[in-house]
C-alpha positions, 0 to 999 in steps of 0.5 A, a space after each residue: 344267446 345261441 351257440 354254433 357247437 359245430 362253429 366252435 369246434 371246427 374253429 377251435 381245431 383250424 386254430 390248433 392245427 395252424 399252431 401245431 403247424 408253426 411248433 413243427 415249422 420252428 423245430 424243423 427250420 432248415 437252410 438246407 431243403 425244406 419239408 414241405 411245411 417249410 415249402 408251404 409257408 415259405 411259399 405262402 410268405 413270399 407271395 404275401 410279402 410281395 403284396 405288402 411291400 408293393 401296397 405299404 412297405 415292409 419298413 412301414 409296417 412290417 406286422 402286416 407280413 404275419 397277420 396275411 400269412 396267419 389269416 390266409 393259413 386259419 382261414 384256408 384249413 377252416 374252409 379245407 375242413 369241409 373237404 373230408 371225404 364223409 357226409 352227415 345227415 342232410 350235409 357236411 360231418 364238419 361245417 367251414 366256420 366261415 359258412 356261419 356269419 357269425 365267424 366271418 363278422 368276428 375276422 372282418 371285426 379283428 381286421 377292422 379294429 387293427 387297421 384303424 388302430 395302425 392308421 390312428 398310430 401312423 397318422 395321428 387321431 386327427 390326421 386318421 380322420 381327417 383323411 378318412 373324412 376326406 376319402 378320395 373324393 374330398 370334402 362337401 357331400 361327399 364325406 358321407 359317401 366316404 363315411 359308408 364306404 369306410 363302413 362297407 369295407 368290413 361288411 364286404 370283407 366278411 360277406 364276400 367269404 361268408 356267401 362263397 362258403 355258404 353256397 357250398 354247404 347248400 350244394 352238399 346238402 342237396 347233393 345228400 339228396 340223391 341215391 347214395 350209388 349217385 350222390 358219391 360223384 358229384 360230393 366228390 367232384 364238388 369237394 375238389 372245387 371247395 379246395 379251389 374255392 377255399 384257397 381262392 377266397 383265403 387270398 382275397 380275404 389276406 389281400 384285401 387285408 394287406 390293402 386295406 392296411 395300405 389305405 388306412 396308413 397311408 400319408 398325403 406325401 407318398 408316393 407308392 
């Protein structure tokens, strides 16, 4: 068994910082005008609460609201990681834990595990899997078609982070390649879409969560 010390490290640290962030929110809490952590969040709770309540409700299963923002925060400062200003070698000082597989299939896992858990709580074990059997294509040959897709949907969810994040990496490694006196623009102008692109694939990974919880709990009667 191999382990990525770089993935453990820059994970360890996005975890200790969304902690520290949530100390500081708690403590700083305000009524009046917000810090701008509180600004953050709150910002970052409403578009997320917006989203579950369109696609489940908040009265359905109102854990979800915590699970996105918690996710699109850890997710959005491990990709930010790759950002610092500096360079090691032949690529970044500190890797985004999400350019190793093995990080995105863990996320995906936890997420996967969780929505099938609420399905089977909300509908019962029968009715959960009568309806993932089902699909929206109904029964016959189609069930198998239903049955991958409900296996491609975590493959999905970490891959598509996975690929985003990778790519990355690899133009930092080849930018590395030229002269130092070149290389400083385009690691410069590169990190500055890495902000744009880890914030983007932070929220499709949040979202998709909350869609997923949607489809997984939802019943025959309802009408969203």
């Amino acid at each position: 068994m191999d382990f990525n010390v770089d993935t453990i490290v820059s994970t360890s640290v996005a975890a200790l910082i969304v902690i520290a962030l949530a100390i500081f929110l708690r403590i700083k809490l305000t009524s009046g005008v917000p810090n701008g952590v509180q600004l953050f969040f709150e910002t970052i709770t409403v578009q997320m609460r917006d989203q579950v309540e369109s696609a489940i409700g908040l009265r359905v299963a109102p854990f979800v609201l915590p699970l996105a923002v918690t996710l699109f925060t850890f997710i959005l400062l491990s990709n930010w990681l790759s950002v610092l200003p500096v360079q090691y070698g032949e690529g970044e000082l500190v890797s985004p834990p999400a350019s190793d597989v093995n990080f995105v299939y863990a996320l995906a896992l936890f997420v996967f595990v969780f929505y099938q858990g609420a399905g089977i709580k909300r509908r019962g074990i029968g009715g959960h899997f009568k309806a993932l059997l089902k699909g929206h294509t109904g029964w016959g040959p189609m069930v198998l078609i239903n049955v991958i897709e409900e296996i491609a949907k975590p493959l999905s969810l970490s891959l598509r982070l996975f690929g985003n994040m990778f790519a990355g990496g690899v133009m930092i490694a080849v930018i590395t390649l030229f002269p130092v006196w070149i290389s400083w623009g385009p690691n410069a102008i590169w990190k500055m879409f890495d902000l744009f692109v880890g914030a983007i694939q932070a929220f499709i990974f949040s979202l998709l969560t909350v869609l997923y919880f949607s489809q997984s709990m939802a019943l025959e009667h309802e009408n969203h």
